[in-house]
N, C-alpha and C positions, 0 to 999 in steps of 0.2 A: 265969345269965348272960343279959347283954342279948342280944338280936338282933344290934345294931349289932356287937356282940364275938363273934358266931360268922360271922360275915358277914365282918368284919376278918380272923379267923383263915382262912377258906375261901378269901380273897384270897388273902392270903401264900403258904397252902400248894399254892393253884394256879401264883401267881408264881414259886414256888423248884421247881415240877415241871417249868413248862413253857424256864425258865432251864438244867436240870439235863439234860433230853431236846435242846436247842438246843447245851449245850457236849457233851453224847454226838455228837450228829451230826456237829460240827465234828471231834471226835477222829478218829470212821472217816473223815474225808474228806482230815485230814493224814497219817494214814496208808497210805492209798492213797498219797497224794502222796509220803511217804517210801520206800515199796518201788517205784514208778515211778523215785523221783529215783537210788535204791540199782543198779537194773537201766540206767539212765541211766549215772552215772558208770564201772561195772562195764564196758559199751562202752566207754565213751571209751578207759579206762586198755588194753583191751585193743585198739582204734585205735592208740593211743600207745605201744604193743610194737609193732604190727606194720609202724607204718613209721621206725622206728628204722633209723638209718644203716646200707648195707650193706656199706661200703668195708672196716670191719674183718674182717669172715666173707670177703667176697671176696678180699683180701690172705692170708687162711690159707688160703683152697682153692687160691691160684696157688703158694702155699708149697708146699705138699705134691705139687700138682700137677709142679714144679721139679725135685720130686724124685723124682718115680715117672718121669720122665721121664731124669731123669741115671740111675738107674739100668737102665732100659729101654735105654738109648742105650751103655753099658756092652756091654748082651747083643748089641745087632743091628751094633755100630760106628757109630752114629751118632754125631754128634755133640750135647751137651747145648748149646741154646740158652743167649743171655746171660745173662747174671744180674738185669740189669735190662732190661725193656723198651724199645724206644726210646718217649721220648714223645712223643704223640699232636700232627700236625701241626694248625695251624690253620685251611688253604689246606680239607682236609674238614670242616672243627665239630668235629673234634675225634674225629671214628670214625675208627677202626684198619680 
């Protein structure tokens, strides 16, 4: 073989080592970037549960409450409050 053709071939296989090591390093660097992005979203969605509406949970605990109290109110002679609250005047914003 000529010179010129191992000289050519030493190119190449230096070209497709240093190409080969350049998309390795890319890979760990997107996957970093994918267990960052995975730990990222995994917040959010758990952000996204926690400030979820609370009027429905609130409305079942006045439920229950409505009624640990008629039946309390049973034992002492009181009497059981209304059944629906009056609502909130707007002369305070709106606090009871």
């Amino acid at each position: 073989m000529q010179a010129v053709a191992i000289v050519s071939i030493a190119a190449a296989v230096a070209t497709i080592l240093v190409l080969a090591g350049y998309l390795i390093f890319l890979a760990v660097i997107l996957r970093r970037v994918n267990v960052r992005l995975r730990a990222l979203t995994g917040n959010l969605s758990a952000v996204a549960a926690g400030t979820d509406p609370i009027g429905p949970t609130v409305e079942a605990i006045e439920i229950q409450l409505r009624r640990v109290r008629a039946s309390l109110g049973r034992f002492t002679g009181d009497h059981p409050p209304p059944s629906h609250p009056p609502p909130p005047s707007r002369a305070n914003g709106g606090r009871q």
